[in-house]
C-alpha positions as semicolon CSV with decimal commas, in nm:
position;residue;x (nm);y (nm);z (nm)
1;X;1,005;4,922;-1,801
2;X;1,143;4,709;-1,521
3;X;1,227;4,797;-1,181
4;X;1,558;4,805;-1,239
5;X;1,562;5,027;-1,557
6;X;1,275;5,209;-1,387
7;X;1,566;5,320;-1,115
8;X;1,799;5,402;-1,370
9;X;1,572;5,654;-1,544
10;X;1,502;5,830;-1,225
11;X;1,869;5,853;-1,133
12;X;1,955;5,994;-1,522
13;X;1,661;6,255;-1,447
14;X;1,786;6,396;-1,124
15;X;2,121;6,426;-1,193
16;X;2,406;6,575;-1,396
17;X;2,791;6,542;-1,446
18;X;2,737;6,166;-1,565
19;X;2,976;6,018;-1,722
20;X;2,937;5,714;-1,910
21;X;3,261;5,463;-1,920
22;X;3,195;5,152;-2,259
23;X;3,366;4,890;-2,390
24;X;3,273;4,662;-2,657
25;X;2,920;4,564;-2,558
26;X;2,812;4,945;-2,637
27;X;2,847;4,819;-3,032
28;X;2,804;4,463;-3,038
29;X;2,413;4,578;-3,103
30;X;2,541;4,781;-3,445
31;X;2,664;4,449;-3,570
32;X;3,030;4,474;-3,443
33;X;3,178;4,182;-3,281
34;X;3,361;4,239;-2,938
35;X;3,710;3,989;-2,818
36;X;3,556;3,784;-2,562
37;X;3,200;3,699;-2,579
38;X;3,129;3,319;-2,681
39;X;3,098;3,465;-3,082
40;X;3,376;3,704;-3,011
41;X;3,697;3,788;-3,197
42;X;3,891;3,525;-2,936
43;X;3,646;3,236;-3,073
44;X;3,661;3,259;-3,410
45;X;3,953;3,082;-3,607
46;X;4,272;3,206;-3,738
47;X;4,626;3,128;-3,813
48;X;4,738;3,376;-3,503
49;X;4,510;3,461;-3,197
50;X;4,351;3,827;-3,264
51;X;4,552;3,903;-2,976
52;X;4,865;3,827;-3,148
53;X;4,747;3,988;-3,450
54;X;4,644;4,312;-3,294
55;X;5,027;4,358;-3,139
56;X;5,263;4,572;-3,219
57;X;5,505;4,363;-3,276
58;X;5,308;4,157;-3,499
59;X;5,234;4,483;-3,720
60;X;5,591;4,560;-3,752
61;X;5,715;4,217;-3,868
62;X;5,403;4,077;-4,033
63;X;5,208;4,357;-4,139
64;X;5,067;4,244;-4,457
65;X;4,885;3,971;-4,227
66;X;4,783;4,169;-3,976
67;X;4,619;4,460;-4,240
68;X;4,424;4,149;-4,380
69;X;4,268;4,082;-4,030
70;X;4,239;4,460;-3,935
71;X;4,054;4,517;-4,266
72;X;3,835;4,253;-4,243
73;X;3,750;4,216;-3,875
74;X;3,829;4,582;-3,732
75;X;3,682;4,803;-3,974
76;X;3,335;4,844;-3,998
77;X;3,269;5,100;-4,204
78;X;2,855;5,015;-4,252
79;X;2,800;4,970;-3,899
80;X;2,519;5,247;-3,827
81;X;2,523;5,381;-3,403
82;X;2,241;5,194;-3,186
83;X;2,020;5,341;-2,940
84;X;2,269;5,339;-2,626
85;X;2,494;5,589;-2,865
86;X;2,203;5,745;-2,968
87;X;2,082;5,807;-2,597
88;X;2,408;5,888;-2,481
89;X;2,426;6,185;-2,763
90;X;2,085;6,283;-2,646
91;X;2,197;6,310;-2,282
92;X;2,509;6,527;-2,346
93;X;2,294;6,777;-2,565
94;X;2,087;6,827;-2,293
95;X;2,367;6,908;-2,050
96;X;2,347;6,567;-1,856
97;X;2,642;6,380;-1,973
98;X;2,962;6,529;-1,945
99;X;3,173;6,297;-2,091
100;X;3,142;5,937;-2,277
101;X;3,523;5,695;-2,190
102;X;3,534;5,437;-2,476
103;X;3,784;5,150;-2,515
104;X;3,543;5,125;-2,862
105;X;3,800;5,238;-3,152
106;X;3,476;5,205;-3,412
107;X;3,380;5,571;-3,429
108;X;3,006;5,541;-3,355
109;X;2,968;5,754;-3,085
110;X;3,075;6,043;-3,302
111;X;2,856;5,953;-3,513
112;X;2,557;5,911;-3,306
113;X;2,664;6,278;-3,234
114;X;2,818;6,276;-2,917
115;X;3,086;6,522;-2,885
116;X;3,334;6,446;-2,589
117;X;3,426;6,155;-2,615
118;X;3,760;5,985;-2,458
119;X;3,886;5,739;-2,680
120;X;4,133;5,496;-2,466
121;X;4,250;5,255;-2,777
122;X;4,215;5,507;-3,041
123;X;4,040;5,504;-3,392
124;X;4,024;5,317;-3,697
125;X;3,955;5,635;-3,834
126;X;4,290;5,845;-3,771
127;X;4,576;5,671;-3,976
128;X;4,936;5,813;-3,995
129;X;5,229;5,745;-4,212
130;X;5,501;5,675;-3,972
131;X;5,737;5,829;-4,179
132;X;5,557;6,189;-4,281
133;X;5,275;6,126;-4,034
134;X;5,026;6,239;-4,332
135;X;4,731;6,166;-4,204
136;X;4,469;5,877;-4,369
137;X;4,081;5,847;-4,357
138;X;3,970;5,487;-4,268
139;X;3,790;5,440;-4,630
140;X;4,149;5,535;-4,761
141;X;4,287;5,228;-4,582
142;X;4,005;5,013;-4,696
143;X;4,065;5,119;-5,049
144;X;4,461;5,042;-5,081
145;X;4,540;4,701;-5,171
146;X;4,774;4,471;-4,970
147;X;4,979;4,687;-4,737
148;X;4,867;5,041;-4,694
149;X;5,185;5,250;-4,824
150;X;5,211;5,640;-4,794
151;X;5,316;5,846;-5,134
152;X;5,685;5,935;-4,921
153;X;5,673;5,513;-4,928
154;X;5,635;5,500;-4,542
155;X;5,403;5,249;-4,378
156;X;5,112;5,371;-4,253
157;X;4,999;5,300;-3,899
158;X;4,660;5,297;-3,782
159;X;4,562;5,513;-3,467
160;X;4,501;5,232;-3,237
161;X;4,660;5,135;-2,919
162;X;4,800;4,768;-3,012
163;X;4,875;4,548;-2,753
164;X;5,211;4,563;-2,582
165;X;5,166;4,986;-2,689
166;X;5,084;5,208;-2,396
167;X;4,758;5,453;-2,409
168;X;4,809;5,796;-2,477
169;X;4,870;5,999;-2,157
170;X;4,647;6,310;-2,248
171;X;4,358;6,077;-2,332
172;X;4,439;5,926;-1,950
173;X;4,428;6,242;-1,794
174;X;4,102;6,388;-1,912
175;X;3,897;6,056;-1,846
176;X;4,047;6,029;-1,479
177;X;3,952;6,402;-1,469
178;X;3,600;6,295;-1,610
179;X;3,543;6,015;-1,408
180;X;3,650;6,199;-1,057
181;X;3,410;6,476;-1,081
182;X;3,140;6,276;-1,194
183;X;2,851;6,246;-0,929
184;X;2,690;5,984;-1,167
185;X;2,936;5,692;-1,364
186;X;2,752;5,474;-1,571
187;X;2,987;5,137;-1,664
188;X;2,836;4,972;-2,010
189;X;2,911;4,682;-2,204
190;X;3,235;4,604;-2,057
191;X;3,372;4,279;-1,876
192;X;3,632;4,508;-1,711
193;X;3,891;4,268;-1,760
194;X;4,136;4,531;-1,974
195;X;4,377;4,695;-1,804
196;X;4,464;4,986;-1,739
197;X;4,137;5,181;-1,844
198;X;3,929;4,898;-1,573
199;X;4,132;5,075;-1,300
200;X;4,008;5,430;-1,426
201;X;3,695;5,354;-1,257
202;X;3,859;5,366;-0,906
203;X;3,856;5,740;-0,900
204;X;3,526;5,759;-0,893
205;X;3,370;5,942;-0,572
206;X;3,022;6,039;-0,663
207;X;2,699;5,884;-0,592
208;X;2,563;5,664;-0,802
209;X;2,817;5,403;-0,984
210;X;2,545;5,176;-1,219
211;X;2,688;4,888;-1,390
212;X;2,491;4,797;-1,728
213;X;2,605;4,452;-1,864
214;X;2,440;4,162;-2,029
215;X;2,748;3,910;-1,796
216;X;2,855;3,950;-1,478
217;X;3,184;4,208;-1,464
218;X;3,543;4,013;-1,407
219;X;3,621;4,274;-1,175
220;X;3,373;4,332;-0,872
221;X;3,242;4,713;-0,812
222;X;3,040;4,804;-0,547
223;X;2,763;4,917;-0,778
224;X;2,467;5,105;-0,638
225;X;2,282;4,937;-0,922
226;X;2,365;4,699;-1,178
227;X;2,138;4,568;-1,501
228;X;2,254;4,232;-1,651
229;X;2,077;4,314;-2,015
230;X;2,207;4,432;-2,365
231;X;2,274;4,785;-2,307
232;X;2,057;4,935;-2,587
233;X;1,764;4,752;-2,489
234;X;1,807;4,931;-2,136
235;X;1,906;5,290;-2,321
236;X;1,617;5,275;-2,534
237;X;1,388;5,304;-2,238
238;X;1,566;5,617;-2,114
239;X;1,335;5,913;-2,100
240;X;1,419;6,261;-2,032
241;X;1,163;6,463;-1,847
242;X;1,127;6,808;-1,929
């Protein structure tokens, strides 16, 4: 263990109320690609940018295309949770972590176990037909062919925040809450360069703000400690005393 994970480890033992604040890094170790790393979603070829793809107004007026991207790229139904979700379940059944803040929409913190969890861009696995809002499992959207029709006949919309789409104000609330009575925040696998959930981390007033990310951050924090390596390496040398 180096010195810096060493440090990390202590502060995770003599504290509680941490809160944990991810972004895509957190899963690019279960075999999920994030947007903007140099393998990312952004570099990879397509007839649209993902970032068109993934807008809302490309879903309304070209949603067959966009379902074949979302289905292909988004969905990763296989993907199994690494050992920074697995830690981070560990550390809120102990009564350390309070919270975990994801801009993830993949699921795998729930499925490492973790129970509150904040999801900012929503989930591949909550799907509604915008015209009944019956609601549809992931696997159910995998298994329809072409575009993803509701028995009424309505579209159905996947439960993620597309771009030019606002994030849900109750899901705002709670992580500000989170993050503001935190005394330790723990930033993980992001770039912090999507906003607004990068601005979330300005109402942060405890003690220990640690910044855990194999590139530097776009934004600058003033982190009391910061750890440029793949974030489950550094998680899986977490250990809990007592």
């Amino acid at each position: 263990m180096n010195e810096k994970v060493a440090e990390l480890n202590r502060i995770i033992n003599e504290n509680d109320h941490i809160v944990f604040f991810g972004g895509a890094g957190v899963s690019t170790e279960s075999g999920i690609p994030d947007f903007r790393s140099q393998d990312g979603l952004y570099n990879q070829k397509y007839k649209y940018p993902p970032e068109t793809i993934v807008s809302h107004s490309f879903f309304m007026q070209k949603t067959e295309e966009f379902y074949e991207f979302y289905k292909d790229k988004m969905i990763a139904l296989d993907a199994e949770p690494n050992a920074a979700h697995r830690k981070l379940a560990e550390l809120e059944a102990a009564g350390k972590l309070t919270a975990v803040i994801t801009q993830n929409i993949d699921g795998l913190h729930q499925k490492a176990g973790s129970k509150e969890v904040y999801e900012l861009h929503g989930s591949v696995h909550r799907n509604y037909c915008m015209q009944c809002r019956k609601f549809f499992t992931a696997e159910d959207i995998v298994e329809k062919k072409g575009t993803p029709k509701c028995e009424c006949g309505g579209l159905i919309k996947p439960d993620v925040v597309l771009y030019e789409e606002g994030l849900d104000s109750d899901t705002i609330s709670k992580s500000i809450k989170a993050i503001s009575e935190a005394n330790v925040l723990i930033i993980g696998g992001t770039s912090l360069a999507v906003y607004p959930a990068a601005g979330f981390i300005d109402y942060f007033k405890g003690k220990h703000l640690i910044v855990i990310n194999k590139s530097q951050t776009q934004r600058s924090v003033k982190a009391t400690l910061e750890i440029n390596e793949p974030i489950g390496e550094v998680f899986s040398q977490i250990k809990l005393e007592g």
